[in-house]
C-alpha positions as CSV (number, residue, x, y, z in Angstrom):
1,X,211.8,196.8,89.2
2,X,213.9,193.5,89.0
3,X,212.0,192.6,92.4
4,X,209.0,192.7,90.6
5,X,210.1,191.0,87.2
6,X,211.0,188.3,89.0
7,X,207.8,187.9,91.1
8,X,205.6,188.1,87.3
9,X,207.6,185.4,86.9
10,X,206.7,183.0,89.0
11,X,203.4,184.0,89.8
12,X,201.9,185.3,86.0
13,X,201.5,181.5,85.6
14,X,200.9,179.0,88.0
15,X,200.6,176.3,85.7
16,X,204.7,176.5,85.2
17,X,205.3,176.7,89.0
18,X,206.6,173.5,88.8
19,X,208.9,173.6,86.0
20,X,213.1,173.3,87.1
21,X,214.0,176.7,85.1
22,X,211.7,178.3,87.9
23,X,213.8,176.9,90.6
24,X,216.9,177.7,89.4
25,X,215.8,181.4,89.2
26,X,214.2,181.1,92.8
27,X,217.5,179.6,94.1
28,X,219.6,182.5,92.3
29,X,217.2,184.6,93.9
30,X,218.1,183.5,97.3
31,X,221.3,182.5,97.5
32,X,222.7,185.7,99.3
33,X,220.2,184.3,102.5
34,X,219.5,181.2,101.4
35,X,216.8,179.7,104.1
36,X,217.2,176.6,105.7
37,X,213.9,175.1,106.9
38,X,213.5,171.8,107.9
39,X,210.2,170.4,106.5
40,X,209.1,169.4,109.7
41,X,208.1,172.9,110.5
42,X,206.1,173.3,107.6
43,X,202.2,173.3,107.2
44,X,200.2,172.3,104.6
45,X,196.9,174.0,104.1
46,X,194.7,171.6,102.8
47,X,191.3,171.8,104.4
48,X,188.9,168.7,103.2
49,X,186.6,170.1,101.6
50,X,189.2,172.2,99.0
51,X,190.2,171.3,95.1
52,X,193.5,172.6,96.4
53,X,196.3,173.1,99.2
54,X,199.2,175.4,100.0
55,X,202.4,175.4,101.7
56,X,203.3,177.7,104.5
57,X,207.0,177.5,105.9
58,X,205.5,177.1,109.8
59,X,202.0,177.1,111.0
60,X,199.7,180.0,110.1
61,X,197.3,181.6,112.0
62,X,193.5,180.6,111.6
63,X,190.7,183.5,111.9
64,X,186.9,184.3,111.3
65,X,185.9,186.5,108.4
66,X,181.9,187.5,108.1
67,X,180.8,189.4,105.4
68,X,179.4,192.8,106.6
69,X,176.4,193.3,108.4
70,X,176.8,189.9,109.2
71,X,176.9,188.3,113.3
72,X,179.0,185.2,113.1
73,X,175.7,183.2,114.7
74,X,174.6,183.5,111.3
75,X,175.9,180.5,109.7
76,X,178.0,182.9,107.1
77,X,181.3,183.3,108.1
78,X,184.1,181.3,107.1
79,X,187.8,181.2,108.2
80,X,190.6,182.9,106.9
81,X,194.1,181.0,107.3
82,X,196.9,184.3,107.7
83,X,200.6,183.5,107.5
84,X,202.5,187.1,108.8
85,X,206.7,187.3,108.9
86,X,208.5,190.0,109.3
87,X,212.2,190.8,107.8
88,X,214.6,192.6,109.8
89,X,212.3,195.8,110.1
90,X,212.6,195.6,106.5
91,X,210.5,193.7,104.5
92,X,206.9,192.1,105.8
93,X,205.0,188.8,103.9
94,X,201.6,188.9,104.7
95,X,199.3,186.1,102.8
96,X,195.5,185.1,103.5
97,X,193.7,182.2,102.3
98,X,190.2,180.9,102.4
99,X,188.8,178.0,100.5
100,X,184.9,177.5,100.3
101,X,182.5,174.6,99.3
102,X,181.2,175.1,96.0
103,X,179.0,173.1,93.8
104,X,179.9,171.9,90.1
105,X,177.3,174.9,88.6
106,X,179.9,177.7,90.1
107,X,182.8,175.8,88.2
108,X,180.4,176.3,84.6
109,X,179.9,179.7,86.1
110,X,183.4,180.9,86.4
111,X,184.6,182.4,83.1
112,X,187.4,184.1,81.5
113,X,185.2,187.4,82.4
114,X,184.1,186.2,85.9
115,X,187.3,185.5,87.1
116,X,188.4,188.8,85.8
117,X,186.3,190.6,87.4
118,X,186.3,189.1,90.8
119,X,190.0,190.2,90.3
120,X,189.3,193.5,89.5
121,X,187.7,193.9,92.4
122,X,190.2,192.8,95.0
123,X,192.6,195.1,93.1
124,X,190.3,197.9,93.6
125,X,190.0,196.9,97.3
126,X,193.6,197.2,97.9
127,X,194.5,200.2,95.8
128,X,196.5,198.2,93.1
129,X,197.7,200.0,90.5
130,X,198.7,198.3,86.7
131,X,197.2,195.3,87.7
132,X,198.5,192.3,85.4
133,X,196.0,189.3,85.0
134,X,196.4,186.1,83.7
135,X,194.0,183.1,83.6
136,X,194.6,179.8,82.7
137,X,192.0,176.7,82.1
138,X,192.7,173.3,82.9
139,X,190.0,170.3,82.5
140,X,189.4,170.1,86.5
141,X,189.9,174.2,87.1
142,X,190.6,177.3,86.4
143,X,193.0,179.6,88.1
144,X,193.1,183.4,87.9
145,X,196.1,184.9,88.9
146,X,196.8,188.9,89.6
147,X,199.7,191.2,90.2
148,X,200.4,194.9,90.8
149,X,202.1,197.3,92.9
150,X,200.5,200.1,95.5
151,X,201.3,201.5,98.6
152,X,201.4,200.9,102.4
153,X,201.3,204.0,104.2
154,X,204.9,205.4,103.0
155,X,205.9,201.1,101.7
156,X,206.1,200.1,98.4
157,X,203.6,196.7,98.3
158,X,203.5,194.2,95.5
159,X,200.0,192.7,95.7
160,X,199.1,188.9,94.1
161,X,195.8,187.9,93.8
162,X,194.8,184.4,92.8
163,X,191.5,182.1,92.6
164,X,191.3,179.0,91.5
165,X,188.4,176.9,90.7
166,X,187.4,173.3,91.3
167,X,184.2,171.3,91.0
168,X,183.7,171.5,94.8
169,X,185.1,174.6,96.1
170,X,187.0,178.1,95.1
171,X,190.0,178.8,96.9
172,X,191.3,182.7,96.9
173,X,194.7,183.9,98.3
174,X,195.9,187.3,98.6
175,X,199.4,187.8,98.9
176,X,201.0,191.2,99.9
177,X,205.3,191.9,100.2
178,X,205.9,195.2,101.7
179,X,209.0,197.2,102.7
180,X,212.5,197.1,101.4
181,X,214.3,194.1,99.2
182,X,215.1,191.2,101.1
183,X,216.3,188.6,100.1
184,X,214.9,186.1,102.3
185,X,211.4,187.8,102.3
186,X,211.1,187.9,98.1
187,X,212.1,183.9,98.4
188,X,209.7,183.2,101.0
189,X,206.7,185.0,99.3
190,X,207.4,183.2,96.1
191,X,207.6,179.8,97.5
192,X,204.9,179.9,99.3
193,X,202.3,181.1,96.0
194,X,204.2,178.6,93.7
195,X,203.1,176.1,96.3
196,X,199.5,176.2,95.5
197,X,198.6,173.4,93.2
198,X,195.6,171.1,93.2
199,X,195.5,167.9,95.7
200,X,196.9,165.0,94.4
């Protein structure tokens, strides 16, 4: 439960991710395995068309997703940027992203109930239960954020969900930690969602 509490934390509102008291609790968090990466092995994903960009603590893997019922020849498809660690056997973070072109109608388009709902619907899809949203609205975008526990295959799973909305393009992420507490695992899911932020 404390696992979880914490994760709300920093992930109920992006908007604060940047704020020092945040830190503090994320190095508290860690400081049993703190991790020492050099920033040299970290990636940014930052694709040039996107609003937005993440940080991933080493390079992520890049794949094709097509919506189904659709051949990738069909112009459709779009890729899907997958970061996978594993913990000592223990504990797995698993976290996709994909950021699309999208004109400055979808940004009009994209209210309090839209968001919501897309939400809704990836917590469906991954058999969330209690799902928490929150959604905040800046000038430039909007970002919908999601969290909730399930189950993977005998694992505990807490599940984040997040879209964020720009003028030209809608980034979604889908974050999943299973397994066991670890220490190093719940810090490195957590940095890398309170990374997100829009481009400078």
């Amino acid at each position: 439960m404390k696992r979880l509490l914490f994760l709300i934390l920093i992930l109920s509102a992006p908007a604060l991710a940047q704020d020092k008291d945040l830190d503090t609790v994320l190095n508290e968090t860690a400081k049993t395995e703190k991790i020492e990466k050099q920033d040299s092995t970290k990636s940014i994903y930052a694709p040039t068309h996107c609003d937005f960009e993440t940080t991933f603590p080493e390079e992520p893997f890049v794949g094709t997703r097509c919506p189904q019922g659709v051949t990738r020849s069909s112009g459709k498809c779009y890729d899907v940027t997958n970061y996978t660690m594993v913990y000592n056997l223990k504990s797995t973070v698993d976290v996709s992203v994909t950021c699309v072109p999208s004109p400055e109608e979808n940004f009009k388009r994209y209210n309090d109930r839209v968001i919501q709902t897309v939400l809704n619907g990836m917590s469906k899809t991954a058999e969330i239960t209690d799902p928490s949203i929150n959604i905040t609205e800046k000038e430039d975008h909007r970002i919908g954020t999601l969290i909730g526990t399930g189950k993977q295959g005998k694992q505990n799973r807490i599940y984040n969900a997040q879209i964020w909305i720009g003028k030209n393009s809608i980034m979604t992420i889908e974050a999943k930690l299973i397994g066991r507490t670890h220490h190093e695992a719940d810090a490195v899911f957590a940095e890398i969602l309170k990374s997100v932020r829009v481009k400078k």
